[in-house]
C-alpha positions as CSV (number, residue, x, y, z in Angstrom):
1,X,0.0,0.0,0.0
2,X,1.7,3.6,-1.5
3,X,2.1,5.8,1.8
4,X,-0.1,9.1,1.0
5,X,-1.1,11.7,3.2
6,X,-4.0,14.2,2.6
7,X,-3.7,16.1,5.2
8,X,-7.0,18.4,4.1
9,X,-8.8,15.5,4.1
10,X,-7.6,13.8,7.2
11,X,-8.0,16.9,9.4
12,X,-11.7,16.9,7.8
13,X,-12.2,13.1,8.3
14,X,-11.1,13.5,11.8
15,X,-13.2,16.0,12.4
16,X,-16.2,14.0,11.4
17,X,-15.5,11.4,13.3
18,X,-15.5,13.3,17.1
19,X,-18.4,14.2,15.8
20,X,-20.2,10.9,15.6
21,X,-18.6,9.5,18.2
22,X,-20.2,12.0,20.2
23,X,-24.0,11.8,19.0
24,X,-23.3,8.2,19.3
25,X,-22.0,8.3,22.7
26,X,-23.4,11.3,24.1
27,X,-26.2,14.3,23.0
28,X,-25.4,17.7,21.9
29,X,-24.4,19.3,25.2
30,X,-22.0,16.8,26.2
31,X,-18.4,18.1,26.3
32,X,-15.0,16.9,26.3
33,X,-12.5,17.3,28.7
34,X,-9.2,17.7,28.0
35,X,-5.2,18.4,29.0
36,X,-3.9,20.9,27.7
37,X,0.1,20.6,28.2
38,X,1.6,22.9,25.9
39,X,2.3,20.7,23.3
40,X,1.5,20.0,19.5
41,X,-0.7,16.5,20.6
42,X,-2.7,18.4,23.2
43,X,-3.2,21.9,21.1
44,X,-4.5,19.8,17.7
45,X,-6.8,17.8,19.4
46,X,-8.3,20.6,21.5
47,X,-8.5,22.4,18.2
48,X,-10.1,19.1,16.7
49,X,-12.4,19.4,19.2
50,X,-13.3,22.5,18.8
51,X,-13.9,22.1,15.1
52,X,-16.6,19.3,15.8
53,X,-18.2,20.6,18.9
54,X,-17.4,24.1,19.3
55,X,-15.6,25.8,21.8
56,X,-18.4,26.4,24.4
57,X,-18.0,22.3,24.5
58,X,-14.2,22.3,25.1
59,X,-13.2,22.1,28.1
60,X,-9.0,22.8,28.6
61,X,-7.2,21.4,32.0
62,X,-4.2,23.0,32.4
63,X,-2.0,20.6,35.0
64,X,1.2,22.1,36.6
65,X,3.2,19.9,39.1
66,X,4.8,22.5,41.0
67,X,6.5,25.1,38.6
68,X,6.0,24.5,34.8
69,X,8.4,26.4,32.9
70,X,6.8,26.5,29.6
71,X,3.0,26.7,31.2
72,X,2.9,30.3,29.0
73,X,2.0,27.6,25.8
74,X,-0.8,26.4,27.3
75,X,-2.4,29.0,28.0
76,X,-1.7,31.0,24.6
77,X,-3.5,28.2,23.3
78,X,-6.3,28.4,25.4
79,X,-6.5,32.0,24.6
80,X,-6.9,31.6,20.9
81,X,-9.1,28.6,20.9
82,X,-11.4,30.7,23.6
83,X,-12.1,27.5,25.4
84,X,-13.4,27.5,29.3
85,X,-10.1,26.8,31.3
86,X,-9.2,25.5,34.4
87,X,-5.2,24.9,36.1
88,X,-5.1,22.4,38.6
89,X,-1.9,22.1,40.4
90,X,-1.1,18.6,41.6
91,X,2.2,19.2,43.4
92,X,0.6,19.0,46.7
93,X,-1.5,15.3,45.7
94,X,2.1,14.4,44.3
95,X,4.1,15.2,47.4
96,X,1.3,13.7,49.8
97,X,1.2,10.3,47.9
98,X,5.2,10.3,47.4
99,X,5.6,10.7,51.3
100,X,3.4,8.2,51.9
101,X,5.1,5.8,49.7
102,X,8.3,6.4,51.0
103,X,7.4,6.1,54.4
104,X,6.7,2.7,53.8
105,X,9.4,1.7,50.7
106,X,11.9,4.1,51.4
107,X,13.8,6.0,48.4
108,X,17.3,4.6,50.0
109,X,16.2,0.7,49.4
110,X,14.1,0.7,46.0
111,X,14.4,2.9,42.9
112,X,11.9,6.1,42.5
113,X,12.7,6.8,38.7
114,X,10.2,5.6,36.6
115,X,7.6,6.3,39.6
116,X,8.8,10.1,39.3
117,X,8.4,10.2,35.8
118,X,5.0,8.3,35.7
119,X,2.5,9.2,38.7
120,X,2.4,12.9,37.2
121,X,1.0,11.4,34.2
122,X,-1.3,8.9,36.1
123,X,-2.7,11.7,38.5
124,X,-3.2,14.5,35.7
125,X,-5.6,11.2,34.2
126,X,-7.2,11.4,37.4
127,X,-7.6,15.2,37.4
128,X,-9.4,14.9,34.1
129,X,-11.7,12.1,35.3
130,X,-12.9,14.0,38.9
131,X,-13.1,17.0,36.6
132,X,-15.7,14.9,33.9
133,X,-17.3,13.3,37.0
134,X,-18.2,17.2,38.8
135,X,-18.9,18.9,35.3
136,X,-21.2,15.8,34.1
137,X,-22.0,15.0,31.0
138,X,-18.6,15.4,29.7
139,X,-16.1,13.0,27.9
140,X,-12.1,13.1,28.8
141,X,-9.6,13.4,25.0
142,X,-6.6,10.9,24.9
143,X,-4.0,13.3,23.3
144,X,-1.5,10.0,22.4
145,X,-0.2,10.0,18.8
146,X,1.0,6.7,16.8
147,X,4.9,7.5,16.8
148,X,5.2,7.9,20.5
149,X,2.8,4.8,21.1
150,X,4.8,3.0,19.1
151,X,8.1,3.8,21.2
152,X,6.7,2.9,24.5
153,X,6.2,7.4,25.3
154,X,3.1,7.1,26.9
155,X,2.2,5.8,30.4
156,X,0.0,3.1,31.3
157,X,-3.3,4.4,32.7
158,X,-1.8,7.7,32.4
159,X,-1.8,9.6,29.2
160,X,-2.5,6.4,27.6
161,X,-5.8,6.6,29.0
162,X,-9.0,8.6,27.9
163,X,-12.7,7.9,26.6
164,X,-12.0,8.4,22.6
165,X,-8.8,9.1,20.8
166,X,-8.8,11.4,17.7
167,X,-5.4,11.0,16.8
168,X,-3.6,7.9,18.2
169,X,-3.4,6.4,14.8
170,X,-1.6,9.7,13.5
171,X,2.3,9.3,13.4
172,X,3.8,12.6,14.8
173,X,4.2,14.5,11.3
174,X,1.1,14.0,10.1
175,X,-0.5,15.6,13.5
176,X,1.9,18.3,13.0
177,X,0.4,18.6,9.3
178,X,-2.8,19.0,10.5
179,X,-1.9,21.5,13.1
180,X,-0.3,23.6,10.4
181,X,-3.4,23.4,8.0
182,X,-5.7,24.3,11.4
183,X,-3.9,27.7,11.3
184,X,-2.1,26.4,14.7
185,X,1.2,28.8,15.6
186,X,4.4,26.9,14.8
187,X,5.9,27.3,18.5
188,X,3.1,25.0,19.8
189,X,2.6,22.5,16.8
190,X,6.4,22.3,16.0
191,X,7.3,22.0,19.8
192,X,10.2,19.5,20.5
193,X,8.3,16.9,22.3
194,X,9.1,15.8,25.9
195,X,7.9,14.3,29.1
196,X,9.1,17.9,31.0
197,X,11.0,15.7,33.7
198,X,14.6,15.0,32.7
199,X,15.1,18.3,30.7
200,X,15.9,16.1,27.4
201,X,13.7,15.9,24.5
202,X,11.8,12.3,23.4
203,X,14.6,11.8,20.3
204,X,17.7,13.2,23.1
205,X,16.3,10.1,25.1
206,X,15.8,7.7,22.1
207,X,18.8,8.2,20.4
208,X,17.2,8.5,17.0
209,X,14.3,10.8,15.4
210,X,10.4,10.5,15.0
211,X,11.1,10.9,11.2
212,X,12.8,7.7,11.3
213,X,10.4,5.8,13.2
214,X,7.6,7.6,11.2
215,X,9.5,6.3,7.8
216,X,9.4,2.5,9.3
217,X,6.3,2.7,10.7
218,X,4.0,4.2,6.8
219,X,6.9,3.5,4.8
220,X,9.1,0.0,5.9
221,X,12.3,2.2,5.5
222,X,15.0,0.5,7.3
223,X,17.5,2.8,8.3
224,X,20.1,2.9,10.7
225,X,18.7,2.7,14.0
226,X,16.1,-0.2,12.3
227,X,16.1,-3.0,14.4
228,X,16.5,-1.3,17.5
229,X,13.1,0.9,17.0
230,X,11.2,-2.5,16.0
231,X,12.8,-4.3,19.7
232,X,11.5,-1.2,21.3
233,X,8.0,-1.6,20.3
234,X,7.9,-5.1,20.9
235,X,8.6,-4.5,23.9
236,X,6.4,-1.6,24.3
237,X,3.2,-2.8,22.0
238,X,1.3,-4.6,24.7
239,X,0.5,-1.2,26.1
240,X,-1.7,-0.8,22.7
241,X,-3.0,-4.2,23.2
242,X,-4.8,-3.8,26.2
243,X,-5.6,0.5,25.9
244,X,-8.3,-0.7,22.9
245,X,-9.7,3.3,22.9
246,X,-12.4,3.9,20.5
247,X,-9.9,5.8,17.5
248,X,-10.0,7.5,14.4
249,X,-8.5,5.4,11.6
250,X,-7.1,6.1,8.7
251,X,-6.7,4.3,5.6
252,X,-3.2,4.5,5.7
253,X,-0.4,1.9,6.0
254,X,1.2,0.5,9.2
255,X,4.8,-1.7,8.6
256,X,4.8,-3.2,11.8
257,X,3.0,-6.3,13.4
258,X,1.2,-7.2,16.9
């Protein structure tokens, strides 16, 4: 199957389909509920959303742990898109569940690295979900593209989690395509993507690009870091098996097997 991308008729595609998922699952005042982190997944589904419902449906959860540096994105975004906005701090739910963790497994015996890096996650899910329960009548987004599925960058029950998913079967250029032909400012859809923990970027981390996983993934391009990408999401795909979120999907083609 020739890799092609429309991205006109994606974006339009995509659009239709939040928009049947939600008579189907919902009436015409339900609303979704959604992250909003800064970054190019979060800002082109919210303006997917926005699209299909309208704003006044479009809820934006802006979801700080302590300090966030680049929190100025997020709320540009929210400004633009005119969506109803709330910031939710969850330092203080991190610290209080960290202490009490470590006053049981202390930090000195076991290892707290890949907790640190994925509570935040799991709790900002949380967030979004007490938020749904107290608005009502509201669905939560799942922001998770197909390139960073595919490496394993999304957390279990954390991002990875949601009610629908408008763009998980989108590699990361083609959701920055879309972004573009949405009239979406470059600084937020171009935005080097990271989990705002370590201070490195997603590729610094990988050690090779999105482009290259993009090429294996639509086009079976084997380049240099090849079999290396294809270990990682074996060991990573079992994470998609089990997260079955209703998705947009598009006819396009996908080189690697479950």
């Amino acid at each position: 199957m020739e890799y092609i991308f429309n991205v006109e008729e994606t974006a339009k595609e995509v659009i239709q389909w939040i928009k049947d998922w939600f008579a189907a699952n919902g009436n015409e005042q339900t609303k979704a509920v959604i992250g909003i982190s800064g970054g190019k997944d979060s800002s082109v589904v919210a303006k997917l959303l926005c699209e299909a419902l309208g704003k006044e449906r479009v809820v934006g959860v802006m979801m700080p742990n302590g300090v966030q540096k680049d929190i100025s994105d997020s709320q540009k975004l929210c400004e633009i898109l005119g969506i109803q906005t709330f910031t939710i701090n969850i330092q203080d739910a991190y610290k209080g569940l960290t202490q009490e963790i470590s006053s049981k497994l202390p930090e000195s015996d076991f290892s707290y690295s890949v907790y640190n890096t994925n509570t935040p996650a799991r709790l900002r899910m949380t967030t979004l979900y007490g938020i749904s329960a107290i608005i009502g009548n509201s669905m939560v987004a799942n922001t998770c593209n197909l390139s960073e599925d595919v490496m394993g960058y999304s957390t279990f029950y954390g991002d990875s989690a949601g009610s629908f998913s408008p763009i998980c079967k989108l590699t990361t250029e083609e959701v920055v395509a879309i972004g573009d032909f949405l009239g979406l400012p470059e600084s937020l859809t171009h935005k080097a993507p990271s989990d705002g923990m370590c201070g490195k970027t997603d590729e610094d981390n990988l050690g090779w690009t999105y482009h290259e996983v993009n090429e294996v993934v639509r086009k079976n391009i084997k380049g240099e870091h090849y079999e290396k990408i294809v270990q990682r999401w074996k060991r990573n795909k079992f994470k998609i098996e089990i997260i079955q979120l209703p998705c947009y999907q598009p006819d396009l083609p996908f080189y690697l097997e479950f």
